[in-house]
C-alpha positions as CSV (number, residue, x, y, z in Angstrom):
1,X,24.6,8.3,-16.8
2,X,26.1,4.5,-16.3
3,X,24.8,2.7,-13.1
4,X,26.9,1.0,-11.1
5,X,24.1,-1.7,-10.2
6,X,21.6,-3.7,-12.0
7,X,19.0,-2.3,-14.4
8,X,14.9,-3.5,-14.7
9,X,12.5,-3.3,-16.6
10,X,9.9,-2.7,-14.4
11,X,6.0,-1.7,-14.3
12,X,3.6,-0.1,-11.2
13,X,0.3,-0.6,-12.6
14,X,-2.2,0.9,-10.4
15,X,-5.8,0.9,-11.5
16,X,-8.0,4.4,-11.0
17,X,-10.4,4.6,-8.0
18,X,-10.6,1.1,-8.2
19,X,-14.0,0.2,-6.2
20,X,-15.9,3.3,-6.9
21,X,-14.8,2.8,-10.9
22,X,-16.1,-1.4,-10.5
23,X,-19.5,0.4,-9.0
24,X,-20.0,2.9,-11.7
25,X,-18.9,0.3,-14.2
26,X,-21.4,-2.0,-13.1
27,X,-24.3,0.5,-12.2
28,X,-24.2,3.2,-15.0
29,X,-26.4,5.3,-13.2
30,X,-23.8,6.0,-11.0
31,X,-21.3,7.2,-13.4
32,X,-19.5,10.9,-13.3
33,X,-21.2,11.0,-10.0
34,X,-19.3,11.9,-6.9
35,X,-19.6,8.4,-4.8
36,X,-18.1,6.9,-2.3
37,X,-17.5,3.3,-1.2
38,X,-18.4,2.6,2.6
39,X,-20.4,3.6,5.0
40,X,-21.9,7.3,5.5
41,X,-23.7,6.9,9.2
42,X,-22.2,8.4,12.0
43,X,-19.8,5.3,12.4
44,X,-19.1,4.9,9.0
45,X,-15.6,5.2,7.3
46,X,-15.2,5.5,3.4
47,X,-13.2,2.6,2.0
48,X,-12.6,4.5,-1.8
49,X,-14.4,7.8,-3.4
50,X,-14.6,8.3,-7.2
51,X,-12.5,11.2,-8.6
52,X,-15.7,13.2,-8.9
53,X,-16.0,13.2,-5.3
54,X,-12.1,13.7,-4.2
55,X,-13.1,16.9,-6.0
56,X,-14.5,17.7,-2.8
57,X,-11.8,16.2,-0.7
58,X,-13.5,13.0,0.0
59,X,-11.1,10.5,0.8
60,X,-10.0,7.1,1.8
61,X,-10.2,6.2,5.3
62,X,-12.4,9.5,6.2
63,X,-15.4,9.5,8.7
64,X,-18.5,8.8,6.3
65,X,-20.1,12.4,8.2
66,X,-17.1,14.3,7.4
67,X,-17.1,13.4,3.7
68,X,-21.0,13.9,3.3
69,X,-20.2,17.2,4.9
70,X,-18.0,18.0,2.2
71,X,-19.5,16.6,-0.6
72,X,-23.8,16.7,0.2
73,X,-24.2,15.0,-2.8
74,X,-22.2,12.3,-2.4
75,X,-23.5,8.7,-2.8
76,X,-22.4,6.2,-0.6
77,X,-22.1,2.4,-1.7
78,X,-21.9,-0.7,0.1
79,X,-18.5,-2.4,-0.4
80,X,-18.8,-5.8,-2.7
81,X,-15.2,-7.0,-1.7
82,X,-15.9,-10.3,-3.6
83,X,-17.0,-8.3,-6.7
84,X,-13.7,-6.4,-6.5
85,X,-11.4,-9.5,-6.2
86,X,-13.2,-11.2,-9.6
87,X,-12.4,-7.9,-11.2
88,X,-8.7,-8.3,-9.8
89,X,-8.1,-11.9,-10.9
90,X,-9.4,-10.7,-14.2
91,X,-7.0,-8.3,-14.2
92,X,-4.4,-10.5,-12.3
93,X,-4.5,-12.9,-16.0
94,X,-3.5,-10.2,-18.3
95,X,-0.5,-9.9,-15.9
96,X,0.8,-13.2,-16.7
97,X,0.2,-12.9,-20.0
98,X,3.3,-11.1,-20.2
99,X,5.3,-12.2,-16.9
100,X,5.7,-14.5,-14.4
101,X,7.1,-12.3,-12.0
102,X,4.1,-10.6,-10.9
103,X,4.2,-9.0,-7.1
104,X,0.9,-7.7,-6.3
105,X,0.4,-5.2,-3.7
106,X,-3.6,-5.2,-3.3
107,X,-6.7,-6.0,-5.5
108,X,-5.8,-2.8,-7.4
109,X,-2.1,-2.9,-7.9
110,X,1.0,-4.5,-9.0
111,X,4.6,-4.4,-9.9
112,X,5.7,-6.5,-13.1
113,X,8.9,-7.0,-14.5
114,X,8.9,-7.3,-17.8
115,X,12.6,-7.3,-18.9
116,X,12.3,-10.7,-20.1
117,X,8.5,-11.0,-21.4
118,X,6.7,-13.8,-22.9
119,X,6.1,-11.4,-25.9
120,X,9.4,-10.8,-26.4
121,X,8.8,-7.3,-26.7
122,X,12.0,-4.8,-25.8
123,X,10.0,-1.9,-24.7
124,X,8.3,-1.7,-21.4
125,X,6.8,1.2,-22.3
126,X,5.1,-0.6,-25.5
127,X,3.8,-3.3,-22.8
128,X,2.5,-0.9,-20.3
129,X,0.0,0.7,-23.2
130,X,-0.7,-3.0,-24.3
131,X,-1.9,-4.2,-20.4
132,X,-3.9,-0.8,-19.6
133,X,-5.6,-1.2,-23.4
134,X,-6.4,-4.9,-22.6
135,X,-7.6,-4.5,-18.7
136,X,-10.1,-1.6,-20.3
137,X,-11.6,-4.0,-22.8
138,X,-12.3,-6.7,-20.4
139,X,-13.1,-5.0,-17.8
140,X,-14.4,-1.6,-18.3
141,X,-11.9,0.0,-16.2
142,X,-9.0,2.5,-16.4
143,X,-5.3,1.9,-14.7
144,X,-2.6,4.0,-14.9
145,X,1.0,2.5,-15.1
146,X,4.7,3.6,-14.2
147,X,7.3,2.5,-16.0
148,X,10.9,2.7,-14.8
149,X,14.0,0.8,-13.7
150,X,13.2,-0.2,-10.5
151,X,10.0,-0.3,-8.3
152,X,10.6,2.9,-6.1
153,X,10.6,4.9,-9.4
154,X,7.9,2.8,-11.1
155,X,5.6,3.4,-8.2
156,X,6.2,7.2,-8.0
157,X,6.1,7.8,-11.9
158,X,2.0,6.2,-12.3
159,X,0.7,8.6,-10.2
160,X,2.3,11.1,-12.7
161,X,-0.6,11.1,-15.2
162,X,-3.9,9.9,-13.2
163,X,-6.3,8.5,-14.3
164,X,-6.0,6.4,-17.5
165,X,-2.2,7.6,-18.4
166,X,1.1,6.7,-17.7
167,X,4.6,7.9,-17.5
168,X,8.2,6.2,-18.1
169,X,11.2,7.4,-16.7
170,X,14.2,6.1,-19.1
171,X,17.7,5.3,-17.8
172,X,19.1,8.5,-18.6
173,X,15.9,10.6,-17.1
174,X,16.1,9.0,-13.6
175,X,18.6,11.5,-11.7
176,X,16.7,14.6,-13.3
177,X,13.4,12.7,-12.4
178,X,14.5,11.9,-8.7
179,X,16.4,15.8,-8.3
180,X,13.6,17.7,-9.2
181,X,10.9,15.5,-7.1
182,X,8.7,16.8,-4.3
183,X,9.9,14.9,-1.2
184,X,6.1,14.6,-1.0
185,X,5.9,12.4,-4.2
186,X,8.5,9.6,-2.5
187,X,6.9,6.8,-1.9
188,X,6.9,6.1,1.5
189,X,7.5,9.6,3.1
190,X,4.1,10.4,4.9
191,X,2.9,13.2,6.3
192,X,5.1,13.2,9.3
193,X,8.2,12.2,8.1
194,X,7.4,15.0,5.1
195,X,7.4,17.8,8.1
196,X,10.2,16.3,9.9
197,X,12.3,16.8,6.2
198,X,11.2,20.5,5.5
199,X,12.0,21.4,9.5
200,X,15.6,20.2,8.0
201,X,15.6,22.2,4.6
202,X,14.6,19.3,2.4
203,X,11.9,20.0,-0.5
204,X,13.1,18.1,-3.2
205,X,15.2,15.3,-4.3
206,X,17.8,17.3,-4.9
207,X,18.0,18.9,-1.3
208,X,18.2,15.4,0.0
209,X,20.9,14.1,-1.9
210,X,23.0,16.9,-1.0
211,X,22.6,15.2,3.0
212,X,25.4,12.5,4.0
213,X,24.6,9.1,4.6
214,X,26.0,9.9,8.2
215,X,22.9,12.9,8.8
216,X,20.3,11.0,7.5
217,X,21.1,8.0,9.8
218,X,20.8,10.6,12.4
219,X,17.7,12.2,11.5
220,X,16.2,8.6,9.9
221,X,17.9,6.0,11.7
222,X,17.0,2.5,9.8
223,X,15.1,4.4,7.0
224,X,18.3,7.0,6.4
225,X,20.2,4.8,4.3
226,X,16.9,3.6,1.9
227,X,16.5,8.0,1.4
228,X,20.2,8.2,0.6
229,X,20.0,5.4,-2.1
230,X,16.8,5.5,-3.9
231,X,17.3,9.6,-4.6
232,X,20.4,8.2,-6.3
233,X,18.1,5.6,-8.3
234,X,19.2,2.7,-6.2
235,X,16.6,0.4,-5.2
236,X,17.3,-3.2,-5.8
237,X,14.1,-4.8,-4.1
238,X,13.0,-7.8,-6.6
239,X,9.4,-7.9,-8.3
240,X,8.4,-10.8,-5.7
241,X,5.8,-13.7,-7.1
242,X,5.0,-15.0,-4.4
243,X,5.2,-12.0,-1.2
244,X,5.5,-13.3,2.4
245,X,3.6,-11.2,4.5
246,X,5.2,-9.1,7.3
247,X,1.9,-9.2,10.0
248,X,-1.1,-11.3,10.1
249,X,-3.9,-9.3,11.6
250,X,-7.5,-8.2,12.4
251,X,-9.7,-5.3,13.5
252,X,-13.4,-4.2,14.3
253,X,-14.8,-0.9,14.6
254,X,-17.7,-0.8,16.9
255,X,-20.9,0.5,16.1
256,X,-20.9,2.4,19.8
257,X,-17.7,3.8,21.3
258,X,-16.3,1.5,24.2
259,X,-15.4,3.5,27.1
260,X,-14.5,0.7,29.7
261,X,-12.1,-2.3,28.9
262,X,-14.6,-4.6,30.6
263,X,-16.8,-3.9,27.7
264,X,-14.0,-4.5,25.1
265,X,-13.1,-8.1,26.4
266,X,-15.9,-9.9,24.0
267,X,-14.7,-7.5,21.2
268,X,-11.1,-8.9,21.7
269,X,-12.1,-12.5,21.7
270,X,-13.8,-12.0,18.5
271,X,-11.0,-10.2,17.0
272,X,-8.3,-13.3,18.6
273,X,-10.7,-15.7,17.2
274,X,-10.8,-14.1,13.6
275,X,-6.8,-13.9,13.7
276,X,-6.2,-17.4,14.7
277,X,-8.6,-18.4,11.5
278,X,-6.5,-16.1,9.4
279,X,-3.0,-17.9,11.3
280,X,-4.4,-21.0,10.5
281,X,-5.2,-20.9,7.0
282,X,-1.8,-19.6,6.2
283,X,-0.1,-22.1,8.9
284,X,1.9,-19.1,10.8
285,X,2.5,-18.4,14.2
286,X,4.2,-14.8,15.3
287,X,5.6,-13.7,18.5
288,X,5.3,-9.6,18.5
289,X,1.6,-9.5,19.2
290,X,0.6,-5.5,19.0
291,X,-3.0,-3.9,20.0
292,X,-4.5,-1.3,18.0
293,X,-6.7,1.2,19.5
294,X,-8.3,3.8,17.7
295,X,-9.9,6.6,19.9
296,X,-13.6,8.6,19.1
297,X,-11.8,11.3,18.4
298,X,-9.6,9.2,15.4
299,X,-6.4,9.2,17.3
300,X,-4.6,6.4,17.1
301,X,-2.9,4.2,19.5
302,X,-0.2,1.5,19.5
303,X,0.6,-0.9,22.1
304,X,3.1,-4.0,21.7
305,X,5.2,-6.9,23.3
306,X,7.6,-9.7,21.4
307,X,7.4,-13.0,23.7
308,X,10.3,-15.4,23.8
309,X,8.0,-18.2,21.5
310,X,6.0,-18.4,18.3
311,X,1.9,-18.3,18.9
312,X,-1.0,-18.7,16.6
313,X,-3.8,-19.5,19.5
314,X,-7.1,-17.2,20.3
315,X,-6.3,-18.6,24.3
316,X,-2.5,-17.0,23.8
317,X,-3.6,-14.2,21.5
318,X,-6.5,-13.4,23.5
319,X,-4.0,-13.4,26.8
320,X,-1.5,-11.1,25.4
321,X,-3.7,-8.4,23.9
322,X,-5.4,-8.7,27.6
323,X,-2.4,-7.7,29.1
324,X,-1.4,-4.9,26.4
325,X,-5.0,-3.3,27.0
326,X,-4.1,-3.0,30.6
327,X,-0.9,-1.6,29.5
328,X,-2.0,1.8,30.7
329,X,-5.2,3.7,30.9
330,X,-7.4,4.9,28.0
331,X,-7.4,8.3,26.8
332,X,-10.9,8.3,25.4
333,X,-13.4,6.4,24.4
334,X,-12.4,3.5,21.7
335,X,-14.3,3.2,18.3
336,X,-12.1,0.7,17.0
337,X,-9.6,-2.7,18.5
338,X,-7.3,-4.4,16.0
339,X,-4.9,-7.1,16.8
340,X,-1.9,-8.5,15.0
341,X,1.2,-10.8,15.4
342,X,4.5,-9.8,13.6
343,X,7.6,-11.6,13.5
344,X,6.6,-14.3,11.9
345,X,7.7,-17.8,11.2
346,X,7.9,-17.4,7.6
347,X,11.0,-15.0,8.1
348,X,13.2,-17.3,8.8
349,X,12.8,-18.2,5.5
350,X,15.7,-16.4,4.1
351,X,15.3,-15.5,0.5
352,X,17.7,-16.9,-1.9
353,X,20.6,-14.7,-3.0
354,X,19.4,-12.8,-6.3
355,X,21.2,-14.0,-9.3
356,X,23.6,-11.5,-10.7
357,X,22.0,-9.3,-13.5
358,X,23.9,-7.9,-16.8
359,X,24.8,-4.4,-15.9
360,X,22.7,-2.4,-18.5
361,X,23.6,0.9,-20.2
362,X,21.9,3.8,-21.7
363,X,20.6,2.1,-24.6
364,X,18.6,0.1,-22.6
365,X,15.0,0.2,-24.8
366,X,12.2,1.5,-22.9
């Protein structure tokens, strides 16, 4: 099939339970044991579980009692964040020994493209094997990689073969690939949005490109036209260097629940104070300041306002998230306040126009 838009060479490279793999790496007596990275009191929340432990539905971002009551075995660790980002700079060099346009998403992934590499190498495919074989030797570590014409598809396709594998989708697989998806696997279709498509009949990729443009506007609004294009392989989001950052923000979550806002006015000021550091350092100022509240009972809570003028103060931070928390009354008791500014500065930036790629064809070498 000929595209009528640019083709990429691009590569998702996502590495395997990243912290649980650095801890077993670096303690062996913690390998092929189900572990998990956090905290396992009663307040605690696991930050990454090994794959021996996901076994027993441990995951990311679940209570530390829940996942001991899954898994009784399970170890917990304490996080070494600056561990993990010497592993990811490590892993960040091999990157650029093959590209300069490097976008990285977190400490454990990245999208490269790679259809101009400093090797000179025409297959993608070829380069993928060569960065998972060389972040393995230096580090110990597995990744898994995704290789595909565009980041949507790149990002979808390394989760194919988990852990230590990977999976191209060529030029001429992409429709096929995209048709016969669960609309589970897209990225960015969550739970919710994954209901809200099967209560309209949509499974697969190929149930949602049979919708218009016009009833997935309806049903999507802003996000209908993105579901309409990338099912039809079109995503033409750059591999960005150098990413500017959509929110700035911060959060704590308390080692008691806070059932009066009295009692969460310190909490806040420490929280404003943390953000304004974090302003600072980047020099950014935001005006949508939104509160995050997240209830004992691990509901979660939303509260927001855009003022008419740029701030980066704890005093004006501090003020606005005063007034959000009064918003309305609590449901429940709070376990956990998060503040962050949106609407930045930096996006007035406007990114320059991309320059206008050769149209590539079928025997486009993966």
């Amino acid at each position: 099939m000929d595209f009528d838009f640019p083709l990429r060479k691009i590569i998702h490279v996502d590495m395997d339970a990243f912290y649980a793999s650095v801890e077993q790496h670096d303690n062996p007596e913690l390998k092929g044991k189900p572990i998990a990275v956090g905290g396992g009191s009663k307040r605690g929340v696991v930050s990454a579980a090994s794959y021996e432990a996901r076994k027993f539905g441990v995951r990311s971002a679940m209570a530390g009692s829940i996942a001991r009551r899954n898994c009784p075995d399970l170890i917990f660790v304490k996080p070494r964040f600056e561990r993990y980002k010497e592993v990811s700079l490590q892993i960040r060099s091999i990157f650029f020994e093959y590209t300069e346009l490097v976008e990285p998403l977190s400490l454990d992934e990245a999208y490269l493209d790679v259809t101009e590499n400093k090797k000179g190498n025409p297959s993608a495919t070829l380069i993928a094997k060569e960065i998972r074989q060389k972040i393995l030797e230096k580090t110990g570590l597995t990744a898994s990689a995704g290789i595909s014409i565009n980041k949507f598809i790149a990002k979808v396709a390394s989760d194919y073969n988990k852990p230590n594998g990977q999976k191209t989708v060529n030029p001429e697989e992409v429709i096929i690939f995209l048709e016969n998806l669960d609309i589970r696997k897209f990225y960015g279709v969550g739970k919710v949005t994954a209901e809200k498509m099967y209560r309209l009949g949509i499974f697969t990729g190929k149930d949602l490109k049979e919708k218009s443009l016009e009833f997935l506007d309806q049903h999507f609004g802003k996000s209908g036209s993105h579901y309409y294009n990338v099912v039809r392989g079109k995503h033409l989001s750059s591999v960005k260097p150098h990413r500017i950052p959509k929110s700035v923000g911060a959060e704590r979550t308390f080692f008691e629940n806070l059932s009066s806002e009295i009692f969460m006015l310190e909490k806040l000021e420490n929280i404003a104070t943390e953000l304004e550091r974090r302003l600072q350092k980047s020099k950014i100022a935001g005006k949508t300041i939104t509160l995050k509240i997240k209830y004992s009972d691990f509901t979660l809570q939303t509260r927001s306002k855009t003022l008419p003028y740029f701030i980066a103060s704890k005093d004006l931070i501090l003020e606005a998230a005063k007034e959000l928390l009064y918003q309305s009354t609590l449901e429940n008791s709070v376990r956990l306040l998060g503040i962050s500014l949106a609407n930045l500065n930096t996006e007035k930036e406007k990114e320059e126009p991309e320059k206008e790629s050769v149209l590539v064809q079928l025997k486009f070498d993966f």
